[in-house]
C-alpha positions as a printed NumPy array, in Angstrom:
array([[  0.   ,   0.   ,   0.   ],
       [  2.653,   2.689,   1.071],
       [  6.197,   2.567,   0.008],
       [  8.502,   3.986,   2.529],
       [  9.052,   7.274,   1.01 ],
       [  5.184,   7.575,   0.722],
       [  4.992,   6.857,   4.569],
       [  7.823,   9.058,   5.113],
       [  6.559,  11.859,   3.635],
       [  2.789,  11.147,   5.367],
       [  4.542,  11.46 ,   8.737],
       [  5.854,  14.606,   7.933],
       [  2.795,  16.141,   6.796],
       [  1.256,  14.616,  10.176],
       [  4.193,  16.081,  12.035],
       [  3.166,  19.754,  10.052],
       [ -0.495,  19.854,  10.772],
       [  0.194,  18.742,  14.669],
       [  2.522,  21.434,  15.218],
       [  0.69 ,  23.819,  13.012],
       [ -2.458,  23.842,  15.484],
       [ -0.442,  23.541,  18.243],
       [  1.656,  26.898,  17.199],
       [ -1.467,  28.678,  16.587],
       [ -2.709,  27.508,  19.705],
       [ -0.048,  28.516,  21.47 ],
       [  0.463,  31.779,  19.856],
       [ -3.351,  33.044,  21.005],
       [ -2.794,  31.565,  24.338],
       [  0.742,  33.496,  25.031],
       [ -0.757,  36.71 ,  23.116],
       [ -3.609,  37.332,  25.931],
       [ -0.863,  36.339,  28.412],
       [  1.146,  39.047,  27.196],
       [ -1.359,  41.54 ,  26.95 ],
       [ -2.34 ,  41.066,  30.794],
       [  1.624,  41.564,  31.354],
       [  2.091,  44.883,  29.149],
       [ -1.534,  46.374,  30.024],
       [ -3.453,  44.951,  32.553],
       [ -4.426,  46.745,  35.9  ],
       [ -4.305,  44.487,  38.913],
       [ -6.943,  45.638,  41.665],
       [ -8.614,  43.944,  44.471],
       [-12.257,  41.848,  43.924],
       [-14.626,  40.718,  46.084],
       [-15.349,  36.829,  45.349],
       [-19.297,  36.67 ,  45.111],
       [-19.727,  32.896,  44.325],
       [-18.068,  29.279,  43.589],
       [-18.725,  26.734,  41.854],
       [-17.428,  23.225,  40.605],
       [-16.852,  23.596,  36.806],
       [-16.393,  20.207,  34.988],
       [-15.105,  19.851,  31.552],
       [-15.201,  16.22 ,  30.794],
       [-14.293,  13.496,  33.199],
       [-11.055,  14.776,  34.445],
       [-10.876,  18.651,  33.609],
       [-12.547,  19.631,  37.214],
       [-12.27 ,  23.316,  38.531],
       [-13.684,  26.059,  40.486],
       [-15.491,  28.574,  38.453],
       [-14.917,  31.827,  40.69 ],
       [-16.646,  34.957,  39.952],
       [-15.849,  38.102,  41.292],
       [-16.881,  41.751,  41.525],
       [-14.583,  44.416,  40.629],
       [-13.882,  48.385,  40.314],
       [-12.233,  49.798,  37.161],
       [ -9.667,  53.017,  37.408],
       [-12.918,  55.188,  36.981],
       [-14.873,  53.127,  40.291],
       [-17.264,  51.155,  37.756],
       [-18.517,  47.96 ,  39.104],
       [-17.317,  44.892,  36.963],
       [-18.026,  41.206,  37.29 ],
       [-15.266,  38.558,  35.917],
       [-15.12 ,  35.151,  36.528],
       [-11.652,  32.601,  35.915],
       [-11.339,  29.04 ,  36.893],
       [ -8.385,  28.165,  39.769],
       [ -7.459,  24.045,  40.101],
       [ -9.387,  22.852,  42.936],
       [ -6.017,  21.073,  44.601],
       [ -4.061,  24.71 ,  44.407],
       [ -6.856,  27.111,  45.684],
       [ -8.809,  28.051,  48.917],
       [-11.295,  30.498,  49.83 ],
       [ -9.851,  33.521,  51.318],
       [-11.274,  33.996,  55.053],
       [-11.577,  37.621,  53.376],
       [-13.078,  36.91 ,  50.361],
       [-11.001,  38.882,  48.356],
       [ -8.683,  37.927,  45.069],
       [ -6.176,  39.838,  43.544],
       [ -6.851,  40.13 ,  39.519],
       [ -5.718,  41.634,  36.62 ],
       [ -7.978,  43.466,  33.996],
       [ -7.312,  45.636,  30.402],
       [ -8.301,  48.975,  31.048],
       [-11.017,  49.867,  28.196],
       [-11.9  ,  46.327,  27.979],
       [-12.599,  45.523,  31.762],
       [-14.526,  41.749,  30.495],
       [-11.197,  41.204,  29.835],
       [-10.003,  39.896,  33.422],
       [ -8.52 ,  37.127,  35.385],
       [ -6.895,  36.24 ,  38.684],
       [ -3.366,  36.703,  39.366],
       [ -2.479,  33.918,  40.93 ],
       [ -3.943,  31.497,  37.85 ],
       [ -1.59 ,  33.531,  35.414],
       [  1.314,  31.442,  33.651],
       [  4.001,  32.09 ,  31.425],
       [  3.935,  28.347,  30.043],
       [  1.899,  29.267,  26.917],
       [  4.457,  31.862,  25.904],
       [  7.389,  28.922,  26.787],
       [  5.459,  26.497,  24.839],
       [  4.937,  29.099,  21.946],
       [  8.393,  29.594,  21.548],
       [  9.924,  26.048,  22.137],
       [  7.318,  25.269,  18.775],
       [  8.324,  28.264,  16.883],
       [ 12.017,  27.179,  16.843],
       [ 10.452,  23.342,  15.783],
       [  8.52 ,  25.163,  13.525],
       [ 11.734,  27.338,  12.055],
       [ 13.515,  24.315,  12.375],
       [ 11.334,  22.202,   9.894],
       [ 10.701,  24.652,   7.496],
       [ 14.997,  24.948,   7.306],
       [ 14.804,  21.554,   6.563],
       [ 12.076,  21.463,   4.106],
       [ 13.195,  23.799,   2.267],
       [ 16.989,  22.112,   2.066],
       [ 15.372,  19.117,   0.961],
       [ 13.236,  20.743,  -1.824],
       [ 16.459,  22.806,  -2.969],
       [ 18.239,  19.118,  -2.735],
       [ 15.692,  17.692,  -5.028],
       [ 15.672,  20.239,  -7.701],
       [ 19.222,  20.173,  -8.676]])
């Protein structure tokens, strides 16, 4: 059925699309992390509720929303999700998070903030570099 340059070459394109979506992936996940880090406004909020959040079998967390005030003392509500085995209620009820100003729906806690998109986004835009090098070597190799 395949010959093993046929199979070779369907691996690679397999290799392409996976790390195609997972670059773009990445790359919206680590641009509204580094928004929050250039813009955002970190104030205090007042949790108003929790709740267990389930996403599938295993994707459990708790859904906390929260009230906030903007720079100009407008009332906002925002909720993130927190893991359930890293977070606890504060006996004050309070949360640090961090919100764009002009876009205040545009919020999250502090403490559930990571930098491992942005890692992830450029570990797989050096693969990503890497394989088109190499593509394009072999294409160049083939022509002459």
């Amino acid at each position: 059925m395949f010959n093993s340059e046929s199979y070779r070459q369907y691996r690679a394109i397999r290799w392409w699309i996976a790390i195609t979506i997972l670059f773009l992936m990445s790359m919206a996940k680590s641009c509204s992390e580094l928004k929050f880090g250039a813009f955002g406004v970190e104030t205090d909020a007042r949790i108003v509720r929790t709740a267990i959040h389930n996403e599938g079998r295993r994707n459990e967390s708790v859904r906390v929303l929260y009230r906030f005030e903007d720079e100009k003392g407008r009332l906002h509500e925002g909720m993130d999700d927190a893991s359930p085995d890293e977070w606890a209620m504060p006996e004050d009820r309070m949360v640090r998070i961090i919100y764009l100003p002009g876009r205040p729906a545009s919020s999250a806690m502090v403490s559930e903030r990571s930098v491992t998109w942005i890692f992830v986004f450029f570990v797989l835009l050096t693969i990503f570099i890497g394989m088109t090098i190499k593509a394009v070597k072999d294409a160049n190799a083939g022509r002459l």
